[in-house]
C-alpha positions as CSV (number, residue, x, y, z in Angstrom):
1,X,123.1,114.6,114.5
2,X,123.0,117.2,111.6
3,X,125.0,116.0,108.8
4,X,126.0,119.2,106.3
5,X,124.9,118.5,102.2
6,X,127.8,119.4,99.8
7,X,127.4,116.8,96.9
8,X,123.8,116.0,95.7
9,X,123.2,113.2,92.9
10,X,119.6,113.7,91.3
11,X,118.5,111.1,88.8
12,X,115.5,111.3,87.8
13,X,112.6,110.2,85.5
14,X,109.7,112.3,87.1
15,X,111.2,115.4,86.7
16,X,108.7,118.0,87.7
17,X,108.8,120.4,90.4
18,X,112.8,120.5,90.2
19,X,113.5,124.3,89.6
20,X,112.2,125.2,93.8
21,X,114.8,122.3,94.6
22,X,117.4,123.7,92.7
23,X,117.1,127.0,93.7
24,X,117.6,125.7,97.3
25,X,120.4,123.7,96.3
26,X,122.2,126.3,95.0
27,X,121.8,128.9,97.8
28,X,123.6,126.4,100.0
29,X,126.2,126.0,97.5
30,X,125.8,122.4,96.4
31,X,127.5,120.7,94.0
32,X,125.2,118.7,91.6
33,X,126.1,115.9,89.6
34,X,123.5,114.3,87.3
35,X,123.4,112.8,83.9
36,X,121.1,112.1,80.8
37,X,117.8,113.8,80.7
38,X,118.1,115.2,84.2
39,X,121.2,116.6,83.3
40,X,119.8,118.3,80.5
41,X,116.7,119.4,82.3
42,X,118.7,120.9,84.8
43,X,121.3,123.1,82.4
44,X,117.9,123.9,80.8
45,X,117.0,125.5,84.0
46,X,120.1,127.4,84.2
47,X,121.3,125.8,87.1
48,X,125.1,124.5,87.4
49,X,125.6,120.8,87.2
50,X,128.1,118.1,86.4
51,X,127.7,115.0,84.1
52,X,128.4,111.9,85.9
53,X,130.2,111.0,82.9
54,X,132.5,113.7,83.6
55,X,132.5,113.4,87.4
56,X,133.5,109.6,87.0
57,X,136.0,110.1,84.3
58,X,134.2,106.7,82.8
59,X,131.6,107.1,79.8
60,X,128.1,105.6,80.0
61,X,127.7,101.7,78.2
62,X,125.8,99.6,76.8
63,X,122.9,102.0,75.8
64,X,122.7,104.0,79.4
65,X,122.3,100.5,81.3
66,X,125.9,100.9,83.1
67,X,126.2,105.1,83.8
68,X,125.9,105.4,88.1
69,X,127.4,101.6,88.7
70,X,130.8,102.9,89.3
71,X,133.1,102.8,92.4
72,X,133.5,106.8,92.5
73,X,129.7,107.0,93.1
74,X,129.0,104.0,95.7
75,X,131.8,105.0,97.3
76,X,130.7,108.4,97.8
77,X,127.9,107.4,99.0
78,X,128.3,104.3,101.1
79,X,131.9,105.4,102.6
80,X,131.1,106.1,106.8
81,X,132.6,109.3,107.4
82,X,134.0,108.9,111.1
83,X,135.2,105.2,109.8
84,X,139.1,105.7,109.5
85,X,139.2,102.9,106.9
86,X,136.8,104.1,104.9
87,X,138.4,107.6,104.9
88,X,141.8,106.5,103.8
89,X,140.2,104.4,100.8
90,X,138.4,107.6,99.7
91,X,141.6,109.9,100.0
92,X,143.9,106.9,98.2
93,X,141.3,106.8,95.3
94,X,140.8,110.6,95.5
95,X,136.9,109.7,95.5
96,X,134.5,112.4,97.2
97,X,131.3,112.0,99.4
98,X,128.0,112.1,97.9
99,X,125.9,113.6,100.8
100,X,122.2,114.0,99.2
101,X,120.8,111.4,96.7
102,X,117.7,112.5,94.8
103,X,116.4,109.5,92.7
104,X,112.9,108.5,91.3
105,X,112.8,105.2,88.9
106,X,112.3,104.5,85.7
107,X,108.1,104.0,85.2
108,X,108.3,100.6,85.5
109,X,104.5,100.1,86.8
110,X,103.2,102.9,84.0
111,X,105.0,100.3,81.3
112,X,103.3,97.3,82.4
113,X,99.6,99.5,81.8
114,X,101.0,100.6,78.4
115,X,102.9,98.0,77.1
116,X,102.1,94.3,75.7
117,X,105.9,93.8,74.6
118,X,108.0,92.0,76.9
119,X,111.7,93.6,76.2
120,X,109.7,97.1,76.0
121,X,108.9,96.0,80.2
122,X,112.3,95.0,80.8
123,X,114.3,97.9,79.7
124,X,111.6,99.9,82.3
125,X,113.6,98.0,84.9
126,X,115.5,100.2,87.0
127,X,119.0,99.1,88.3
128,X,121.1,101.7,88.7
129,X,118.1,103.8,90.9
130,X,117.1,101.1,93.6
131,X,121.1,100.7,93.6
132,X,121.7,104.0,94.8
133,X,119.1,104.5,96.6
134,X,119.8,101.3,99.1
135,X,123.3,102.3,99.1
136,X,121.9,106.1,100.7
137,X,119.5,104.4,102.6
138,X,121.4,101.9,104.5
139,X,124.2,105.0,105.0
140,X,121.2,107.4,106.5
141,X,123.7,108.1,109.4
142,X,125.4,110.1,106.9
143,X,123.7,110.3,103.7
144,X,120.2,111.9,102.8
145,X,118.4,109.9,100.3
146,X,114.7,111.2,98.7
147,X,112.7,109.2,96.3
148,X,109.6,111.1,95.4
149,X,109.0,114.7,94.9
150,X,106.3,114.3,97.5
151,X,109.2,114.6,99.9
152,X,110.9,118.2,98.0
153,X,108.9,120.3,100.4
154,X,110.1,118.4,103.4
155,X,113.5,118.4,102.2
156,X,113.8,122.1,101.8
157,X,112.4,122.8,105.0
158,X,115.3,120.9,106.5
159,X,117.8,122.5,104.4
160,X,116.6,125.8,105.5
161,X,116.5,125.1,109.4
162,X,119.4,123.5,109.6
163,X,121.2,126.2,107.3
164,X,122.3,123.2,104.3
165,X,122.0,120.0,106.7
166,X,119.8,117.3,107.5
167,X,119.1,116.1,111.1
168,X,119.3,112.5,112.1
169,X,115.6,112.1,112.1
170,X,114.6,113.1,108.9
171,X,117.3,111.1,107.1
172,X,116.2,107.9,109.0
173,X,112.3,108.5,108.0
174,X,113.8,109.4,104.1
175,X,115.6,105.7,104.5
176,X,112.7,103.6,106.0
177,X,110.9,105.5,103.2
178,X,113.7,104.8,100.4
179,X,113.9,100.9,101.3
180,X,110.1,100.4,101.0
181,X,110.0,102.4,97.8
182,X,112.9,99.4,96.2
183,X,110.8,96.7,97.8
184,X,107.6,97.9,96.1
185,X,109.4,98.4,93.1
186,X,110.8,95.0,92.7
187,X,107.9,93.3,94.0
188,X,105.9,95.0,91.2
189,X,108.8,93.4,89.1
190,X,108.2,89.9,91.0
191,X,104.6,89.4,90.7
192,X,105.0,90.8,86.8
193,X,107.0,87.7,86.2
194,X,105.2,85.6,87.8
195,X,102.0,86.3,86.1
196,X,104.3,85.7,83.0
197,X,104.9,82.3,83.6
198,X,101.6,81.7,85.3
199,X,103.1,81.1,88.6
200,X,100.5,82.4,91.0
201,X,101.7,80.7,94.1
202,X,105.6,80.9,93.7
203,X,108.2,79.9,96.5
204,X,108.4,83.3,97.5
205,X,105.1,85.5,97.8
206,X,105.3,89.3,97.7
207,X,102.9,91.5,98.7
208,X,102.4,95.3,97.9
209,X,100.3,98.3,98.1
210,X,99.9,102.2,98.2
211,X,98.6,104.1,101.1
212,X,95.0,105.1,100.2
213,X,94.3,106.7,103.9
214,X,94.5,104.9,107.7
215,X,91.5,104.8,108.8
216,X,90.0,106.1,112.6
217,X,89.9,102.2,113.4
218,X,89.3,98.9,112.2
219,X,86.0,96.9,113.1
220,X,86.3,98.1,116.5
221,X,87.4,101.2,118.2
222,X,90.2,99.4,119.7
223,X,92.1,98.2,116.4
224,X,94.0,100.0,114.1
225,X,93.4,100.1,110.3
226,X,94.6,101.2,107.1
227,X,93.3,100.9,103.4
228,X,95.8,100.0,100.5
229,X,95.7,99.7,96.9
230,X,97.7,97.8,94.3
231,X,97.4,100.9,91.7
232,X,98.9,104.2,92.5
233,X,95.2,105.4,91.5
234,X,92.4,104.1,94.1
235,X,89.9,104.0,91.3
236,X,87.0,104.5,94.0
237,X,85.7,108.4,94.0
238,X,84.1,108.9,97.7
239,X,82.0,112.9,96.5
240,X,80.5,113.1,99.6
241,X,80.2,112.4,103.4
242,X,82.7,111.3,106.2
243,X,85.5,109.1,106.5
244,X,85.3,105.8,105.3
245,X,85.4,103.0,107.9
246,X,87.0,100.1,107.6
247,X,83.5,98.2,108.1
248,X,82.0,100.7,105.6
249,X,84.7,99.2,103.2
250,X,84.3,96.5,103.8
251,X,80.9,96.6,102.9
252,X,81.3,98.2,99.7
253,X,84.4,95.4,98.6
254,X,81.4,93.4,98.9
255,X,78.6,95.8,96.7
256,X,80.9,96.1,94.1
257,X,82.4,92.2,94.2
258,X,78.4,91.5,93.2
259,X,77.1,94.8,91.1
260,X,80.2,94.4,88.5
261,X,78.7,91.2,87.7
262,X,75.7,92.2,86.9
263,X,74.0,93.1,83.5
264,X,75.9,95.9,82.1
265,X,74.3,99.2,83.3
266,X,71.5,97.1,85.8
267,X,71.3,96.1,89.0
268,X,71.1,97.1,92.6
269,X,72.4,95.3,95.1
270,X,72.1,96.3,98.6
271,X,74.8,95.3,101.6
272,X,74.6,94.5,105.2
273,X,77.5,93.3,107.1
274,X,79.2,92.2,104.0
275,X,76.0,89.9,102.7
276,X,73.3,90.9,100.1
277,X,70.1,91.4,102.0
278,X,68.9,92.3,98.4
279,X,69.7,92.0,94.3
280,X,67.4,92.8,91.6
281,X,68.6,93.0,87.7
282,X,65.3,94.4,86.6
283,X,65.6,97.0,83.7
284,X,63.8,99.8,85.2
285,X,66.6,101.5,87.5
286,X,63.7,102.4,90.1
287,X,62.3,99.9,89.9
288,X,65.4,97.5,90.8
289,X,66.0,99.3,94.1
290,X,62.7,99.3,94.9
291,X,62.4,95.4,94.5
292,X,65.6,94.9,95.9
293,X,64.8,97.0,99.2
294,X,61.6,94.9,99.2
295,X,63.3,92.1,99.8
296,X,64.6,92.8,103.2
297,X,63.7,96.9,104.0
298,X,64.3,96.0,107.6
299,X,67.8,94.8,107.2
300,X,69.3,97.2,104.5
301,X,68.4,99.9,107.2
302,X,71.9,101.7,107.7
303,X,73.5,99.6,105.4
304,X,74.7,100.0,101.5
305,X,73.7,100.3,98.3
306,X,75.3,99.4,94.6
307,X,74.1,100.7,92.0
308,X,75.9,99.3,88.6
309,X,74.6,102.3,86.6
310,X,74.3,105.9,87.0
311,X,71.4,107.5,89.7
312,X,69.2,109.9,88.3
313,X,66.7,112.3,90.5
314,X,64.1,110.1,91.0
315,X,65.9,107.2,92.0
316,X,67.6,109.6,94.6
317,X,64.4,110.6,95.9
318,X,63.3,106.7,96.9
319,X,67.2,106.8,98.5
320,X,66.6,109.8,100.1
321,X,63.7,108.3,102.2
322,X,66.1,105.7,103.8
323,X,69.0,105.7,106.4
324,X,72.2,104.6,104.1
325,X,75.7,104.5,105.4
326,X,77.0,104.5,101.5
327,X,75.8,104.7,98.0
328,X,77.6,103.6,95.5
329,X,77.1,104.2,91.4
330,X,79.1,104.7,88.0
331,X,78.5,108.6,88.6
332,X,75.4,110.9,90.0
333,X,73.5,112.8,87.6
334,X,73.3,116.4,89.0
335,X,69.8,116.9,90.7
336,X,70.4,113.6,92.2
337,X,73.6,114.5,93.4
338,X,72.7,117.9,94.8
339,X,69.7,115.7,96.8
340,X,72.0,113.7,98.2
341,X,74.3,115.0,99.6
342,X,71.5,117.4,101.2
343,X,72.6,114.4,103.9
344,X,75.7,115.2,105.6
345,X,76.8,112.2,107.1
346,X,75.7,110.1,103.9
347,X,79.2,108.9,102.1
348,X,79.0,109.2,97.9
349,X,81.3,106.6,96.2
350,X,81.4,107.4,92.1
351,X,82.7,103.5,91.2
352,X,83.1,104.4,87.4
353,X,86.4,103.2,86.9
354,X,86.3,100.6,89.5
355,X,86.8,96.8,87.5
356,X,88.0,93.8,88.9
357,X,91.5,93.8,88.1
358,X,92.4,91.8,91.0
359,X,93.1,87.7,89.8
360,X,93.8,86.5,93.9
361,X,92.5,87.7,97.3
362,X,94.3,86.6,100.4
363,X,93.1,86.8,103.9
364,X,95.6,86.2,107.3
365,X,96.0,85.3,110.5
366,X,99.6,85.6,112.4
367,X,102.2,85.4,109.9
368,X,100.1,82.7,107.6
369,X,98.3,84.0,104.5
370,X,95.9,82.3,102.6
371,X,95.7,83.1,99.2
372,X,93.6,81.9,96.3
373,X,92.3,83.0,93.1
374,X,89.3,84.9,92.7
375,X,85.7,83.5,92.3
376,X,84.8,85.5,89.0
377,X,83.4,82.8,86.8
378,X,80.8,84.7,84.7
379,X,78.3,81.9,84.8
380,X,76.2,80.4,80.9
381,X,74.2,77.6,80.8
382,X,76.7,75.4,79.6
383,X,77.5,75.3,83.2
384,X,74.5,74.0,84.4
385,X,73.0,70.3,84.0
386,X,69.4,69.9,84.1
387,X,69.1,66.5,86.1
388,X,65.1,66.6,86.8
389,X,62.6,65.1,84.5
390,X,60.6,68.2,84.1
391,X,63.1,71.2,81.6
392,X,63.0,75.2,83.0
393,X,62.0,77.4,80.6
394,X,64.1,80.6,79.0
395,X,63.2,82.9,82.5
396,X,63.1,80.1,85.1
397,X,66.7,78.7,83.6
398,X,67.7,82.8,83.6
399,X,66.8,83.0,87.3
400,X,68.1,80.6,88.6
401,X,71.3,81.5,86.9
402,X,71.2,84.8,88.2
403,X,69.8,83.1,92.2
404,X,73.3,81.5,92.0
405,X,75.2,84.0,90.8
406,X,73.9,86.5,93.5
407,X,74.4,82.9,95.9
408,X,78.0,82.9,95.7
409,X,78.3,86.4,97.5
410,X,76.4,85.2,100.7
411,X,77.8,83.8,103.2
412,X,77.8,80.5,103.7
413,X,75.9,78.0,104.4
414,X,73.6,79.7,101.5
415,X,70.1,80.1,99.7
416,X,68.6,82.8,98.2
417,X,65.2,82.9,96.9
418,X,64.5,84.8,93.4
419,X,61.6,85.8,91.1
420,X,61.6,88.1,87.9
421,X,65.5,88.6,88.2
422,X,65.0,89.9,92.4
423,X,66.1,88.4,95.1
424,X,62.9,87.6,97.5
425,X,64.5,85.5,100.6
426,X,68.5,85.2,101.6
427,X,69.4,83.2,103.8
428,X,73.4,83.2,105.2
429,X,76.1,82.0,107.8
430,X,74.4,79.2,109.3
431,X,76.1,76.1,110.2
432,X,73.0,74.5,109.2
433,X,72.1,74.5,105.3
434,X,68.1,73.7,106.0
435,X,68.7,76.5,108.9
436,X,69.5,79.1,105.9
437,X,66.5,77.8,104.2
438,X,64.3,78.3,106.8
439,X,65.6,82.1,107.1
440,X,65.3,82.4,103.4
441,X,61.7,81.4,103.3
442,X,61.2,83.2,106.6
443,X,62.3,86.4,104.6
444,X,60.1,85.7,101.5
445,X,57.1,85.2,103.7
446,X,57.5,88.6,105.8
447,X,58.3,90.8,103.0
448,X,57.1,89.8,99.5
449,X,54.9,87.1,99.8
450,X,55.0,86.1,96.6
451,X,53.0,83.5,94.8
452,X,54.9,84.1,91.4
453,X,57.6,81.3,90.3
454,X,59.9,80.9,92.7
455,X,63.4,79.7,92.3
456,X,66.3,78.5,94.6
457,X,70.0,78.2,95.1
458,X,72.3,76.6,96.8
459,X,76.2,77.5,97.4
460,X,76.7,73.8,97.8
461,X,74.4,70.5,97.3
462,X,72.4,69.8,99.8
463,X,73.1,67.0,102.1
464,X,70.0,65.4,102.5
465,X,66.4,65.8,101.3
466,X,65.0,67.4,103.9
467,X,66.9,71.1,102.7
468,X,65.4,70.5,98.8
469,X,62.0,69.1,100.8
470,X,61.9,72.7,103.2
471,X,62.4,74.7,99.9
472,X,59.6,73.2,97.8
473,X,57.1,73.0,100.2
474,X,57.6,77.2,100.6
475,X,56.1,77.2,96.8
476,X,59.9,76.5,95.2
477,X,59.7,75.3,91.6
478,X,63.1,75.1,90.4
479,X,66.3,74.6,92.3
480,X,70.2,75.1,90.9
481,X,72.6,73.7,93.6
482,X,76.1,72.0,92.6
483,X,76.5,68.5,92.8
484,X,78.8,65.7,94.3
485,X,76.7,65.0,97.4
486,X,76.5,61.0,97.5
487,X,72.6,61.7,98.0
488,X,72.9,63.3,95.1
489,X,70.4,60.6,93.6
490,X,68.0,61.1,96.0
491,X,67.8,64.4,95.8
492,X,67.1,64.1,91.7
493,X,63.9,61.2,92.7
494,X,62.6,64.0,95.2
495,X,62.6,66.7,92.3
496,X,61.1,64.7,90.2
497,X,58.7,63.2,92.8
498,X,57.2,66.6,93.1
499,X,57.3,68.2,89.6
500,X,60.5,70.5,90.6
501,X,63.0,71.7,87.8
502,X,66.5,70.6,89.3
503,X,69.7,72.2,87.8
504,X,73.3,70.8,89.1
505,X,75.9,73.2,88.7
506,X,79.6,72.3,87.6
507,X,81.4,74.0,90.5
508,X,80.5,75.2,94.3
509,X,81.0,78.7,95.4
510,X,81.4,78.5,98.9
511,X,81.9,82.0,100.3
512,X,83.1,81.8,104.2
């Protein structure tokens, strides 16, 4: 059903892109009301237009906080036109329809980035917008409602087919539209308060997020998929190469969730199936692939790699050699990226302005959500114990700290094997702690070999000897694993039995 526009309310505080809309408006004759600075902006435009002051007959309050909350407007927008009740109201009160509402928000989520001071937030809350726009929204039968100027182009296309009217369809997608724009708004609103009063998991839980692009399928060709983002800017840059999966991002969610800890500007980490198959922290940016690709070449075929610094030619070179699905880095110098994307298929992520932002993931199942807060601790010694007779010195007590750190991104049950600040042996996902061991040391064995001092960690204490036993017997000096295992006392005489530096750590970092 085409429903003819005569009456058009804009509000607005994005106000670009208006003059195409009013030029439309006014070759169907439209009456506009508005008021404050889209009032002004559209007299500056030289367009006709009525102050809602003056189409109300009531002045704006209390600073601009009551000017559209007023029977003349709701009505004219709410009222059902083939409702004989309705109609009678609007003639007695000689009110007049609003057909076309035109309304973006005040910039409440650009105020929470720019502004510390609380009452500076509030007055960024919009109530007369979402007001009016639910009002059109639930009234789509008759009203048209528009809430971005992403939809201008749409709406003028409408307008012009249907000679100044809106069909049915349009005006239902503009509402299912409308009414997710208000509940993103005030959940934004929601979780800012809750945050205030450090009430992470209150009674009600809202989640929200912008469209960043649906994807061809989830992890298999027969699910659907979408990737969403809590900022209105996705601050990851894909350069180069095709779509991004919703494995391949899942992959990268777990680069990056290790590479930003990292040293500042070091570090590779490369990804397979969402676990490390390799980490190295060593200065030399080459060299840090190449020792982390060392450590498992065989796996990190077709899978990912982060770097937390910026790839220069040579480094592209040694990445050119390989099959990669993605690279990831804080930017591509210009030879490299020119060599790089010599590879068509090979996806370019620039993770500059990527941080983690993000204080809670969740994961779900049905209409249950788990949610928790993030496993971010940036790890110092003070929260390690030494419990072992013989100390570690400075680089042993610095590997092991970064073994662990790198050990709370692997699936668990988890050990990973490290010398001179590279991983050398991972092993993940087993039901079976001294089964992840015996992959670990499997790794080390096939691929480095290394007789140079060899450290360990543990996700979680070990259960019994025999895990601690397995990993010292592979040439394992020192071991960092956290405690509260009621063995824990034998595992401290073991360690001590055989000369091996054993660090408890304060809390467990289970990863599942």
């Amino acid at each position: 059903m085409k429903k003819k526009i005569r009456t058009a309310l804009i509000s607005l505080s994005d106000k670009s892109n208006l003059k195409p809309l009013l030029k439309v408006l006014k070759k169907f004759n439209i009456k506009i009301i508005s008021s404050g600075g889209t009032y002004k902006k559209i007299k500056k435009l030289r367009f006709e237009c009525v102050e809602i002051s003056d189409f109300t007959g009531f002045n704006q309050i209390l600073g601009g906080r009551v000017k559209t909350l007023h029977p003349k407007i709701h009505s004219g927008i709410l009222n059902i036109r083939n409702n004989k009740k309705h109609q009678k109201d609007i003639k007695k009160n000689n009110f007049e329809n609003i057909d076309l509402v035109i309304v973006n928000f005040y910039p409440f989520e650009k105020a929470l980035a720019q502004k510390k001071n609380h009452k500076k937030i509030l007055e960024n809350i919009d109530i007369g917008g979402p007001t009016m726009v639910r009002a059109a929204a639930k009234n789509y039968e008759d009203v048209t409602v528009i809430t971005s100027n992403d939809h201008y182009l749409e709406l003028l296309n409408e307008l012009k087919i249907h000679k100044g009217a809106t069909s049915l369809e349009f005006r239902e997608k503009m509402s299912r539209i409308a009414f997710a724009q208000t509940a993103y708004y005030d959940s934004l609103i929601s979780n800012y308060f809750s945050e205030k009063s450090k009430s992470p998991f209150s009674e009600k839980k809202i989640f929200f997020g912008n469209l960043v692009e649906k994807l061809r399928y989830g992890e298999n060709p027969h699910q659907q998929s979408a990737i969403y983002s809590q900022n209105q800017n996705f601050n990851l840059k894909k350069i180069h190469g095709n779509q991004l999966s919703y494995n391949n991002y899942n992959d990268i969610f777990s680069a990056l969730s290790i590479s930003k800890t990292l040293p500042k500007n070091r570090g590779t980490a490369i990804i397979k199936h969402a676990n490390p198959c390799g980490v190295s922290i060593t200065k030399n940016k080459l060299d840090s692939f190449k020792y982390a690709l060392a450590c498992d070449p065989i796996s990190a075929f077709g899978g990912i790699v982060s770097c937390n610094f910026k790839i220069n030619h040579k480094l592209a070179i040694e990445l050119n050699k390989i099959f990669l699905e993605v690279i990831i880095a804080n930017g591509f110098n210009l030879k490299a990226l020119k060599l790089l994307k010599s590879k068509k298929n090979l996806r370019l992520i620039d993770a500059s302005n990527f941080n983690f932002n993000q204080s809670h993931k969740f994961s779900s199942i049905g209409n249950s959500i788990l949610l928790q807060s993030e496993d971010n601790k940036i790890f110092s010694k003070r929260d390690f114990k030494v419990v072992s007779k013989r100390k570690p010195n400075k680089q042993q007590f610095d590997n092991l700290i970064f073994a662990f750190n790198v050990c709370r991104y692997v699936k668990s049950n988890a050990i990973v094997l490290a010398s001179n600040y590279t991983t050398i042996g991972i092993g993940s996902g087993q039901p079976s702690r001294i089964d992840s061991c015996k992959i670990a040391i499997d790794k080390m064995n096939e691929f480095t070999n290394t007789k140079n001092d060899i450290v360990a960690a543990s996700d979680a204490f070990f259960p019994f000897v025999d895990g601690i036993e397995k990993l010292v017997q592979s040439g394992v000096t020192a071991v960092v694993q956290p405690a509260g295992s009621i063995r824990d006392k034998e595992i401290i005489k073991f360690a001590n039995a055989t000369n091996t530096v054993l660090i408890f750590s304060k809390t467990r970092h289970f990863r599942h």
